[in-house]
DSSP file (Angstrom, degrees, kcal/mol; ACC not computed):
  #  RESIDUE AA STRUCTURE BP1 BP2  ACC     N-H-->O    O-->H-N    N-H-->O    O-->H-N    TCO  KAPPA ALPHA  PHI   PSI    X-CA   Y-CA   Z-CA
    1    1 A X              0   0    0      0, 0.0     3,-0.1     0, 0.0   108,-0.0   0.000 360.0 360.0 360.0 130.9   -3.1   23.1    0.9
    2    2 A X        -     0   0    0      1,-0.1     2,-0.3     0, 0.0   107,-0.0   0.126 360.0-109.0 -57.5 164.4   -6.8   23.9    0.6
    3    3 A X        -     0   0    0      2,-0.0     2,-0.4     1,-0.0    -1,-0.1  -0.907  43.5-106.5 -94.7 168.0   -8.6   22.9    4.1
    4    4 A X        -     0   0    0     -2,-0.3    -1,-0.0     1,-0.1   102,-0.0  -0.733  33.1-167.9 -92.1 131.8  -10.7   19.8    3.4
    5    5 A X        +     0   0    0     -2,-0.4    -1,-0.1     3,-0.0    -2,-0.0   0.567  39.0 122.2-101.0 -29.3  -14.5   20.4    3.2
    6    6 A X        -     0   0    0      1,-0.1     3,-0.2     2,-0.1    -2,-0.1  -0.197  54.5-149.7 -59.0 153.3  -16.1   17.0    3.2
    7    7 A X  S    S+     0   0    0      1,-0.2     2,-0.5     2,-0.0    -1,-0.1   0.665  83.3  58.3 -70.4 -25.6  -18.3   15.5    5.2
    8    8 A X  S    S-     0   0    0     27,-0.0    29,-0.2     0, 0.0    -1,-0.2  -0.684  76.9-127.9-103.0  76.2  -16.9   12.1    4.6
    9    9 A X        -     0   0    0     -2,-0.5    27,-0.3    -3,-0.2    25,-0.1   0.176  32.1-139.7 -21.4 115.7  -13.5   10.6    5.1
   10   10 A X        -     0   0    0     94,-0.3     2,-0.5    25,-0.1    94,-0.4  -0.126  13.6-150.6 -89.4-163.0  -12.5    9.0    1.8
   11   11 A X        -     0   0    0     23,-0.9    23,-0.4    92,-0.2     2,-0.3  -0.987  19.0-105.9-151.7 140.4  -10.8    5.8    2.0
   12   12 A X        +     0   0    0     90,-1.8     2,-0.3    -2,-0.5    21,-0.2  -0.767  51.8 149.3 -85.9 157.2   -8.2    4.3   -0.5
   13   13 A X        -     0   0    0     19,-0.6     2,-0.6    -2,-0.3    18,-0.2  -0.936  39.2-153.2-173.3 153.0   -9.5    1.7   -2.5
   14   14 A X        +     0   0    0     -2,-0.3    18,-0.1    16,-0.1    -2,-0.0  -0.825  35.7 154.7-147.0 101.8   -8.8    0.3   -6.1
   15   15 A X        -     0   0    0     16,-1.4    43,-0.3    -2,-0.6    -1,-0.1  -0.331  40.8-129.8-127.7  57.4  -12.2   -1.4   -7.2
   16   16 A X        +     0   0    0     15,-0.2    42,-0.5     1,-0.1     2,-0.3   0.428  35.3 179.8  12.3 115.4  -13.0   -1.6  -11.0
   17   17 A X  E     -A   29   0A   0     12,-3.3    12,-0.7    40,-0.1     2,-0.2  -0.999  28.4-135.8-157.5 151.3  -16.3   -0.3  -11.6
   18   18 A X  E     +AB  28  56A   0     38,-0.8    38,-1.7    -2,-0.3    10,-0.2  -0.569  30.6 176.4 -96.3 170.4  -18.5    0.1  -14.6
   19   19 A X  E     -AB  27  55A   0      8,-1.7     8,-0.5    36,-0.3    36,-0.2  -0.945  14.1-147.9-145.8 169.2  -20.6    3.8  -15.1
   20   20 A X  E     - B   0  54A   0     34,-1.9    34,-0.9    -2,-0.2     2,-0.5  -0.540   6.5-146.1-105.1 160.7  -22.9    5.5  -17.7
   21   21 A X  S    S-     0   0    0     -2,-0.2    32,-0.1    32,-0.2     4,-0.0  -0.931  89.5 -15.0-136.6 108.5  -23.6    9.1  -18.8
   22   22 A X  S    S-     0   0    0     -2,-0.5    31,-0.1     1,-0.3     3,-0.0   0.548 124.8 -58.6  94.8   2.0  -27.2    9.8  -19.8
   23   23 A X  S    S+     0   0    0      1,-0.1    -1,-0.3    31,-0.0     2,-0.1   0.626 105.1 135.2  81.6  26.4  -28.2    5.7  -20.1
   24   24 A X        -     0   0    0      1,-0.1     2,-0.2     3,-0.0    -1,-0.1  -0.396  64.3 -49.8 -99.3-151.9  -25.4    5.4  -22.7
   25   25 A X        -     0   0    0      1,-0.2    -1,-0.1    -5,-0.1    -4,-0.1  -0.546  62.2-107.3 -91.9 128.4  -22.9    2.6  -22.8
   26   26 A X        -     0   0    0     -2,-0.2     2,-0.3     1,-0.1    -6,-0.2  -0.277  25.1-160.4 -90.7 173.3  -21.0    1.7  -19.7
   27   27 A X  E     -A   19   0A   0     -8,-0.5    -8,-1.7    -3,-0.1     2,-0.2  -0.802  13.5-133.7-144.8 142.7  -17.7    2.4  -19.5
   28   28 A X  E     +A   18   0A   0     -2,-0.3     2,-0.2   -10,-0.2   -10,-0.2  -0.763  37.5 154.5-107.3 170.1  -15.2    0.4  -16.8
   29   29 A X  E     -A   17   0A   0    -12,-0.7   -12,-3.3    -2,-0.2     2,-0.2  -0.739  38.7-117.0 161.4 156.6  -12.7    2.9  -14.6
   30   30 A X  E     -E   42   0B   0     12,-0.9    12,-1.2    -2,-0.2     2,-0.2  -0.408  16.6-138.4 -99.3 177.9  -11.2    2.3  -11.3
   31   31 A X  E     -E   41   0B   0     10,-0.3   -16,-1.4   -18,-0.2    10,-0.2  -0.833  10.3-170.1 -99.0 142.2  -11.9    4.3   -8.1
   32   32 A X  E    S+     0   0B   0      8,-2.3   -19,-0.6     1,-0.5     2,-0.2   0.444  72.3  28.1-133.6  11.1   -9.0    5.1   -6.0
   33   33 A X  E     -E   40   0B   0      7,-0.9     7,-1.6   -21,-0.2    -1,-0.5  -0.775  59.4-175.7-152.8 163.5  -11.1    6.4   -3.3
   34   34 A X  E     +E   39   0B   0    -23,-0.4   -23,-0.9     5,-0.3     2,-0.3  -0.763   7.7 162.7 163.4 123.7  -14.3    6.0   -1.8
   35   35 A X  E >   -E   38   0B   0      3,-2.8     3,-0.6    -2,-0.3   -25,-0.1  -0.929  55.6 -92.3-146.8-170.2  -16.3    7.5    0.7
   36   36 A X  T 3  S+     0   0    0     -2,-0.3     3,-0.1   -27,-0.3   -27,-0.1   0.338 123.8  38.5 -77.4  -4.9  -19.9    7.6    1.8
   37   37 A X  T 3  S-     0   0    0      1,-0.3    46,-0.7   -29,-0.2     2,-0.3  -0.057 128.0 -30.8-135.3  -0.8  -20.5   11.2   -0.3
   38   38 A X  E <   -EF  35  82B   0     -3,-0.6    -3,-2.8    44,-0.2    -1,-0.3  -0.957  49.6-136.3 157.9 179.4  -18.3   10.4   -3.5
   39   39 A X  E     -EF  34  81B   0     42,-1.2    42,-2.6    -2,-0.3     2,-0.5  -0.916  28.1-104.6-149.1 175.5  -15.7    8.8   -4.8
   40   40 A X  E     -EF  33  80B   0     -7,-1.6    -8,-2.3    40,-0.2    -7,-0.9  -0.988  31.6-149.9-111.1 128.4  -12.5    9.7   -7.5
   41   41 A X  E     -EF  31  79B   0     38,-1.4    38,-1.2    -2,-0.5     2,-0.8  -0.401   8.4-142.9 -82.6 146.2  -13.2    8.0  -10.8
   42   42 A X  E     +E   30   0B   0    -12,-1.2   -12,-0.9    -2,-0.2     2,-0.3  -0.796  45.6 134.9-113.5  78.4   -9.8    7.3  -12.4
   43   43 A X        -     0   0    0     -2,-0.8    35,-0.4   -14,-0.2    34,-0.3  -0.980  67.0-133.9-150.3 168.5  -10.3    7.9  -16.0
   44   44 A X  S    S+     0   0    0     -2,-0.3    32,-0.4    32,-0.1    33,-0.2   0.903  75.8 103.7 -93.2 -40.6   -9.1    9.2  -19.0
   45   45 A X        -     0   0    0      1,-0.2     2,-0.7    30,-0.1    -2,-0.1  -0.023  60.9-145.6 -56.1 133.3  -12.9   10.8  -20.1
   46   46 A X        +     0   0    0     27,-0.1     2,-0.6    29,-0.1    -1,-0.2  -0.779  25.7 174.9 -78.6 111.7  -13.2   14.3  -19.6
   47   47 A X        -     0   0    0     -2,-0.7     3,-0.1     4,-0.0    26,-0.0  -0.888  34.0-106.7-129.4 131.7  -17.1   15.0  -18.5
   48   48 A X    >   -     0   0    0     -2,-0.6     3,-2.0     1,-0.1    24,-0.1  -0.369  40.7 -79.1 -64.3 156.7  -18.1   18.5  -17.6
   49   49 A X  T 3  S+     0   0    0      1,-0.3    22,-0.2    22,-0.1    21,-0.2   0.014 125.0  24.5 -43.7 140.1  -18.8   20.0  -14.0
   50   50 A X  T 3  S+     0   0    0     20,-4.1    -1,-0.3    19,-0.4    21,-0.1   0.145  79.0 147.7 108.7 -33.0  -22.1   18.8  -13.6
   51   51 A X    <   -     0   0    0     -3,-2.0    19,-1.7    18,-0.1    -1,-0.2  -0.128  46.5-127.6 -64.3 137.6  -22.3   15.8  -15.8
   52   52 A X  E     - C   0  69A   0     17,-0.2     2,-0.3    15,-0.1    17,-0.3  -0.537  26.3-168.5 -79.7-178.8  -24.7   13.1  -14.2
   53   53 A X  E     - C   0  68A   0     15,-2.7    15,-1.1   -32,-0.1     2,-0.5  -0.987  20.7-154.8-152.3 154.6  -23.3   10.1  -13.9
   54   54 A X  E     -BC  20  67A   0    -34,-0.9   -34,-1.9    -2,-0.3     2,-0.4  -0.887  29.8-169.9-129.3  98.0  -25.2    6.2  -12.9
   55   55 A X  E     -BC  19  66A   0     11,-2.0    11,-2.6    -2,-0.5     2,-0.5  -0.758  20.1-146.4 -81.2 143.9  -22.1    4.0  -11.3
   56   56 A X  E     -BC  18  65A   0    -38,-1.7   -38,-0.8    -2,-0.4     2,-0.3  -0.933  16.5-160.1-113.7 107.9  -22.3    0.1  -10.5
   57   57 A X  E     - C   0  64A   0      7,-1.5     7,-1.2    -2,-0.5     2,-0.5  -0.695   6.9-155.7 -81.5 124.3  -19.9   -0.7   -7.0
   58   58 A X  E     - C   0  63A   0    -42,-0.5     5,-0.3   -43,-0.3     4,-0.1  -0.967  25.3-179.8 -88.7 115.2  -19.1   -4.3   -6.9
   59   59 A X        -     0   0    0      3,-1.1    35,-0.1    -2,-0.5    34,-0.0   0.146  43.4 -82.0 -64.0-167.0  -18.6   -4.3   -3.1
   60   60 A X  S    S+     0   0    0     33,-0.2     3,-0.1     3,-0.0    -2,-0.0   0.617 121.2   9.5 -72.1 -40.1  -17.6   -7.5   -1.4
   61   61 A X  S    S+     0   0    0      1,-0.2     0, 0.0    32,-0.1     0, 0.0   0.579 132.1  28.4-103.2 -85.8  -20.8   -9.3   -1.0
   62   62 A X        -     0   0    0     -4,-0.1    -3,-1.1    31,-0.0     2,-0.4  -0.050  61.6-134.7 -60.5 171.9  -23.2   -7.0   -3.3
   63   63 A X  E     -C   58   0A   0     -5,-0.3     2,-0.3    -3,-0.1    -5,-0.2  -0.988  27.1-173.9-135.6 123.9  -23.1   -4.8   -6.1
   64   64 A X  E     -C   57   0A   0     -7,-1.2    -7,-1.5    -2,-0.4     2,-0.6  -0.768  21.5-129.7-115.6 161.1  -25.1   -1.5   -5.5
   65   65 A X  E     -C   56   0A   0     -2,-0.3     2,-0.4    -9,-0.2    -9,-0.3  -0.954  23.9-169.1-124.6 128.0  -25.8    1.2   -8.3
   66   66 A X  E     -C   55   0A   0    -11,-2.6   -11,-2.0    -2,-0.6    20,-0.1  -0.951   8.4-150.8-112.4 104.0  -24.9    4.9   -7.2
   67   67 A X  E     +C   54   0A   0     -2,-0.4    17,-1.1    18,-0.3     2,-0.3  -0.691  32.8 167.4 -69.6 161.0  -25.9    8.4   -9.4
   68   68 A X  E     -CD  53  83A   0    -15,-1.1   -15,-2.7    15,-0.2     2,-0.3  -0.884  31.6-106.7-153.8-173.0  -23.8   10.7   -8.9
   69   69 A X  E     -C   52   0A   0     13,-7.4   -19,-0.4    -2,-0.3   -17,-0.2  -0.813  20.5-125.9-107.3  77.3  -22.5   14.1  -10.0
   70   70 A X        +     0   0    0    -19,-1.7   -20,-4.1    -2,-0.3    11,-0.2   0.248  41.3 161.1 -27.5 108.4  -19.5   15.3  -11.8
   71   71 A X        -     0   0    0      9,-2.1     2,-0.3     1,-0.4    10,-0.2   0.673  62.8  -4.4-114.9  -9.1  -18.0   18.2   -9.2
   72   72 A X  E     -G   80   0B   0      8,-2.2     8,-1.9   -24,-0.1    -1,-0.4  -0.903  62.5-154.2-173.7 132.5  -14.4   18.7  -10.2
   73   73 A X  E     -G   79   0B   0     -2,-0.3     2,-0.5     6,-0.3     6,-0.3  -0.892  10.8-151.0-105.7 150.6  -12.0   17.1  -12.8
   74   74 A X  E >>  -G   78   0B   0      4,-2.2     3,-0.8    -2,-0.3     4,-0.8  -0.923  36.1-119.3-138.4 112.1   -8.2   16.7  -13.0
   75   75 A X  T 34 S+     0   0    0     -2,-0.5   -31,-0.1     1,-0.2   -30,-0.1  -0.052  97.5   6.5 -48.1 127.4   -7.2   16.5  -16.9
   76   76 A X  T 34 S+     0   0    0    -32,-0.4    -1,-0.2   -33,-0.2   -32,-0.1   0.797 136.1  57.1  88.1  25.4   -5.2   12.8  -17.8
   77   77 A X  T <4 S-     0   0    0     -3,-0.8     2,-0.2   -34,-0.3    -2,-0.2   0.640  97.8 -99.9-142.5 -20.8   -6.2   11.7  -13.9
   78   78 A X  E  <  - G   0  74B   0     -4,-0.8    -4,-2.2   -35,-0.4     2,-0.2  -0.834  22.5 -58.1 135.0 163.9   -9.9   11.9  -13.0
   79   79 A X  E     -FG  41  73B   0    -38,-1.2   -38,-1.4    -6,-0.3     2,-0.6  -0.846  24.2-148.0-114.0 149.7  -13.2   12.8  -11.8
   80   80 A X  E     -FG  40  72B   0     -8,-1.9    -8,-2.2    -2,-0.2    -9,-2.1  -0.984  28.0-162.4-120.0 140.1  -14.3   13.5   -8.3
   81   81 A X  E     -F   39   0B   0    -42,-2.6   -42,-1.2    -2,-0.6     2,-0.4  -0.817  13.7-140.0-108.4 142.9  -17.7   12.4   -8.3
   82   82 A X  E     -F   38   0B   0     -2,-0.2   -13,-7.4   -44,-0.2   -44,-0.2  -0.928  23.2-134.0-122.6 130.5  -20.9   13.4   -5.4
   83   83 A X  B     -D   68   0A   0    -46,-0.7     2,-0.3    -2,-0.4   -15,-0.2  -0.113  23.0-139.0 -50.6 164.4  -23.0   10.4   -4.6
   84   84 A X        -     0   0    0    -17,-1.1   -17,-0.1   -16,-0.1   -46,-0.0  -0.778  53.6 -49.6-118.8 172.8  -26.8   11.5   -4.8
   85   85 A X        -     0   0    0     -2,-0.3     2,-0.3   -19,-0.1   -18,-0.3   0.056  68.4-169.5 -25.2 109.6  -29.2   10.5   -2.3
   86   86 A X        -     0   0    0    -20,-0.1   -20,-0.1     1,-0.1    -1,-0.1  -0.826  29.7-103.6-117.6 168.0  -28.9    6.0   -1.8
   87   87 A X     >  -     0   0    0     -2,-0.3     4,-2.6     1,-0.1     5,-0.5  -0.168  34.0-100.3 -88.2 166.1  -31.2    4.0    0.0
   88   88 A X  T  4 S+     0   0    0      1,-0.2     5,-0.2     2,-0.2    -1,-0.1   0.641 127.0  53.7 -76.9   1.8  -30.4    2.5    3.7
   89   89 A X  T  > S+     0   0    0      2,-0.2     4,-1.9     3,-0.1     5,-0.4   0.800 116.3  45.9 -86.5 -51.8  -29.5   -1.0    2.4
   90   90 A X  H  > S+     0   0    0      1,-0.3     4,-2.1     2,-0.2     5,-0.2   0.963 116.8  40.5 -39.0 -58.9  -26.7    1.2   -0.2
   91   91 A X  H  X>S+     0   0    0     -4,-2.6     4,-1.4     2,-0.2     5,-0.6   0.924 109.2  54.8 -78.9 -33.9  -25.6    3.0    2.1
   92   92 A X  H >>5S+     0   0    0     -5,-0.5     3,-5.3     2,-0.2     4,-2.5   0.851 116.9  51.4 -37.3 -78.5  -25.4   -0.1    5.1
   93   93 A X  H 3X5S+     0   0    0     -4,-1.9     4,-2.5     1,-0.4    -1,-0.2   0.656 111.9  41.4 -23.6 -50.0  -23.1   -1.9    1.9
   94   94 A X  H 3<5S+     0   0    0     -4,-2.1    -1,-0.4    -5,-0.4     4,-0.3   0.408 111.5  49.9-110.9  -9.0  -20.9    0.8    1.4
   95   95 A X  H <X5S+     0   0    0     -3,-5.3     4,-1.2    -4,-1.4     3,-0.3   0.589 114.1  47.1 -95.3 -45.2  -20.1    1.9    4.8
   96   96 A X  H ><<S+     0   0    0     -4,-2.5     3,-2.9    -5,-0.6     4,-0.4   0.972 111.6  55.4 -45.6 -67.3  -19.2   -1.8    6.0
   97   97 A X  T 3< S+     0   0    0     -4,-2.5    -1,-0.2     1,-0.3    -3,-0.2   0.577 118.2  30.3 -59.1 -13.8  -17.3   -1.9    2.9
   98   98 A X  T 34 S+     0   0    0     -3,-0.3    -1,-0.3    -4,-0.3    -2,-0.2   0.257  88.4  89.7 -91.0   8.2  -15.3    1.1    3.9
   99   99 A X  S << S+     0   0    0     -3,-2.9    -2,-0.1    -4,-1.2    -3,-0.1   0.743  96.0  41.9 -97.6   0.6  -15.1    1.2    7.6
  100  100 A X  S    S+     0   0    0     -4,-0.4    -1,-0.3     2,-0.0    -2,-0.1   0.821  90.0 107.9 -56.6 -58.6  -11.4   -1.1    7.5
  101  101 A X  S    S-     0   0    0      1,-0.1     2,-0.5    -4,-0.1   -88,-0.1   0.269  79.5-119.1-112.0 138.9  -10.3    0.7    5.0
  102  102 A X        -     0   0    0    -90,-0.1   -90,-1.8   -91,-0.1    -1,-0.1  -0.435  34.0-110.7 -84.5 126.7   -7.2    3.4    5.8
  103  103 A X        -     0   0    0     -2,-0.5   -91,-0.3   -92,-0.2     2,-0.3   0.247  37.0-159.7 -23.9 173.8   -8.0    7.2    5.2
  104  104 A X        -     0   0    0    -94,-0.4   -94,-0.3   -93,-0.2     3,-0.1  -0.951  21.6 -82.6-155.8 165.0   -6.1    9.1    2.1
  105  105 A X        -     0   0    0     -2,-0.3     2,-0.4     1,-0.1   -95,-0.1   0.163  56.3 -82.1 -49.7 167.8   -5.4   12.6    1.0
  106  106 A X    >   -     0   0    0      1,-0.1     3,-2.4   -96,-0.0     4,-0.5  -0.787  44.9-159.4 -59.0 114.5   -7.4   14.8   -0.6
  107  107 A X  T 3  S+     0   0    0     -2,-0.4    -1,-0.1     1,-0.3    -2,-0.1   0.241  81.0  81.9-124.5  30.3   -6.7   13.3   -4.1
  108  108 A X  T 3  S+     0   0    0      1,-0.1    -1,-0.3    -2,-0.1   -35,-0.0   0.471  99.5  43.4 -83.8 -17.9   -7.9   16.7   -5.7
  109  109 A X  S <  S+     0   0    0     -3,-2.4    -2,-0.2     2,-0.1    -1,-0.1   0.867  92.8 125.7-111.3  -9.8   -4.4   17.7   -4.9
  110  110 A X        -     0   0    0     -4,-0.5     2,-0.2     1,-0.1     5,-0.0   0.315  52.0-136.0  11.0 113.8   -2.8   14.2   -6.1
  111  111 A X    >   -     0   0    0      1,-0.0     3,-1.3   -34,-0.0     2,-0.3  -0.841  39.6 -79.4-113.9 166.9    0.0   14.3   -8.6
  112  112 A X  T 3  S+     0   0    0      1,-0.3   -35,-0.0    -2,-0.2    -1,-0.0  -0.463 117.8  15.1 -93.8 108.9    0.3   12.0  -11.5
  113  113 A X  T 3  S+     0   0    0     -2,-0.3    -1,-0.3     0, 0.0    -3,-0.0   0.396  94.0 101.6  96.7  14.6    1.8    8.4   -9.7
  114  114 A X    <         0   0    0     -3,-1.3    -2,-0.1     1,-0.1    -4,-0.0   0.363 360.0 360.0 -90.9   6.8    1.2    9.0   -6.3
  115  115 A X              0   0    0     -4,-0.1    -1,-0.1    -8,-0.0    -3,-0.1  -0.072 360.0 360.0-100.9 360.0   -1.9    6.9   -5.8
């Protein structure tokens, strides 16, 4: 098992959320976790290392919009996606909305029906 390198404990969660590539047409996908530096996108699209990406969190009270970054895919499973930079209201939102929430594995190393 790889050692885990984030800075941010992810968190399980199963939140329906829309995102874009490039300003094109959103697209819905779940997350099935979440942290304060990224999240894993649960979808079937394949998007290369790199790809940017503009997501919309409905949180619990608010809905914030997050870029982020395509770092690592796992074919027929997901994206793990890196937040970029959010503002201190974003980030307030999105740590409240995690800080219940019970840790989870790395989910880079996830097999197919264990989430």
């Amino acid at each position: 098992m790889p050692d885990e390198r984030r800075e941010h404990v992810r968190k399980a969660v199963e939140l329906t959320v829309t995102f874009s590539v490039d300003g094109g047409p959103p697209e819905t996908a779940r997350l099935q976790d979440l942290s304060l530096g990224g999240a894993f996108l649960a979808t079937l699209d394949e998007l290369a290392f790199g790809t940017p990406l503009r997501l919309t969190l409905p949180l619990s009270t608010e809905t914030i919009d997050v870029d982020a970054v395509v770092r690592w895919r796992k074919k027929g499973q997901g994206l793990g996606v890196q937040f970029g930079p959010i503002g201190a209201k974003p980030t307030f939102l999105l740590t409240e909305y995690i800080a219940d929430m019970d840790p989870v594995p790395d989910s880079r190393l996830l097999q197919p029906g264990d989430v």
